[in-house]
C-alpha positions as CSV (number, residue, x, y, z in Angstrom):
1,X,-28.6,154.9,40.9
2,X,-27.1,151.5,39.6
3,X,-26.4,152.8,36.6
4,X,-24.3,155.3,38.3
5,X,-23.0,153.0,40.4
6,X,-22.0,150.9,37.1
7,X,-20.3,153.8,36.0
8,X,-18.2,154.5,39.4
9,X,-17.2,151.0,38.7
10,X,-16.5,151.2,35.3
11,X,-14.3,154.5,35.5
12,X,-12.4,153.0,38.6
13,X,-11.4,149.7,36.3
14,X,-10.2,151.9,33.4
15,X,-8.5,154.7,35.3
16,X,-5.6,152.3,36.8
17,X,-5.0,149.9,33.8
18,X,-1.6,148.7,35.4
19,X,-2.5,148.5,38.7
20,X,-3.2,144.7,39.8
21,X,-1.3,142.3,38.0
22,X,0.8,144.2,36.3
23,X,2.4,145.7,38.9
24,X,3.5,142.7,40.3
25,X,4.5,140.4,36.8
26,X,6.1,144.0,35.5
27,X,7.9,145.5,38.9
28,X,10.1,147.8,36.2
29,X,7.0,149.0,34.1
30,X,7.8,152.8,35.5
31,X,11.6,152.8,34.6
32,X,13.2,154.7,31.9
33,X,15.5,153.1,29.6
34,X,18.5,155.3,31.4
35,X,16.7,153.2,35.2
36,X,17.3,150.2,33.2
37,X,20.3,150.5,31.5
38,X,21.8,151.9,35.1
39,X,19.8,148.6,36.6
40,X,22.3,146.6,34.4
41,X,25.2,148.0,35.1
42,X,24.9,147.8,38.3
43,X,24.0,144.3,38.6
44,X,26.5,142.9,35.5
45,X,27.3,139.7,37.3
46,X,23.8,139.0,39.0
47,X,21.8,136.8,36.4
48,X,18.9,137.2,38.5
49,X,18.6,140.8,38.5
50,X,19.5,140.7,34.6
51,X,16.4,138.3,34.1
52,X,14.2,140.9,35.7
53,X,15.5,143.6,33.7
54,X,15.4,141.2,30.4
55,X,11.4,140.6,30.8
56,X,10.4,144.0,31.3
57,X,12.5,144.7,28.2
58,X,10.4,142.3,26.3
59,X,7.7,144.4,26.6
60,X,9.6,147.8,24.9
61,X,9.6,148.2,21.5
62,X,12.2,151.2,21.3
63,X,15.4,150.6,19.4
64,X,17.1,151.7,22.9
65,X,15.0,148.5,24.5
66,X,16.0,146.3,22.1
67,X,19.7,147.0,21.9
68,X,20.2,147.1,25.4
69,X,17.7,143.6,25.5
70,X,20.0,142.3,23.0
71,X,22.9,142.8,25.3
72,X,21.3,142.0,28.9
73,X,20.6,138.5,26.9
74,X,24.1,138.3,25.8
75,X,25.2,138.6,29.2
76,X,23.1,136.3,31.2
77,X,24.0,133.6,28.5
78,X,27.6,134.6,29.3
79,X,27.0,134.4,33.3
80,X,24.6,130.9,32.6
81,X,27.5,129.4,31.0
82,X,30.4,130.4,33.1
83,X,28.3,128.7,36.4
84,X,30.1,125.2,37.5
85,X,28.2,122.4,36.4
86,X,27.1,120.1,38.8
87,X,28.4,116.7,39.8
88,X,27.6,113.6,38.3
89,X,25.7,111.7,40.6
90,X,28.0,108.8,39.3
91,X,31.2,110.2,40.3
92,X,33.4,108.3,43.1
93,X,33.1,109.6,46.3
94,X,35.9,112.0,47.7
95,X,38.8,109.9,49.2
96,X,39.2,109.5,52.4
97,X,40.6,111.9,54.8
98,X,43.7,110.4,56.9
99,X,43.0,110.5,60.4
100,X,45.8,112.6,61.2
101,X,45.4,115.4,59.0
102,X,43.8,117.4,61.4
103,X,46.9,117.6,63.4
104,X,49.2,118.4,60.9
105,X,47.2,121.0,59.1
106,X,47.8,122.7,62.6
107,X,51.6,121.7,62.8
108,X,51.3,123.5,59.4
109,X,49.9,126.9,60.2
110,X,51.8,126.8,63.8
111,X,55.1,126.7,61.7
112,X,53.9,129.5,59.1
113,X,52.7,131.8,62.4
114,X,56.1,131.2,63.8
């Protein structure tokens, strides 16, 4: 009986190789290229998304999967790049405001509305 038991256990491990783990560091393992490639279209200016997308393409080793990896790469360099750079911690702090601006900002918009 324990070596059937073994066994149960055995067959149970090896019957669900991507269950565990790998379904959560590889959320995208059961998408087809066409998922993917409609994943990234979808989500062309979300660098997040694309980053999810990129590391489940890591792990295809299609031509397909590495063209479109190639690209989704491309992109997120592109989106990485084009994102405001902090301030320097050295900069001046903004000027003041003056203590009437308040007021004519409103002046401003009463005029406009008029």
């Amino acid at each position: 009986m324990g070596q059937n038991a073994r066994r149960g256990q055995d067959n149970d491990s090896n019957d669900t190789p991507f269950k565990g783990s790998n379904s959560v560091t590889r959320p995208l393992f059961n998408k087809s290229l066409e998922d993917l490639t409609d994943m990234v279209t979808r989500n062309f200016g979300n660098a997040a998304e694309l980053d999810l997308v990129r590391r489940e393409l890591a792990h295809r080793n299609t031509d397909g999967a590495r063209r479109l990896l190639g690209g989704v790469e491309q992109r997120i360099a592109t989106l990485r790049d084009a994102e405001p750079k902090p301030a320097k911690p050295n900069s001046a702090p903004p000027a003041p405001r003056h203590p009437q601006m308040r007021q004519w900002t409103d002046q401003a918009v009463a005029k406009l509305r008029a």
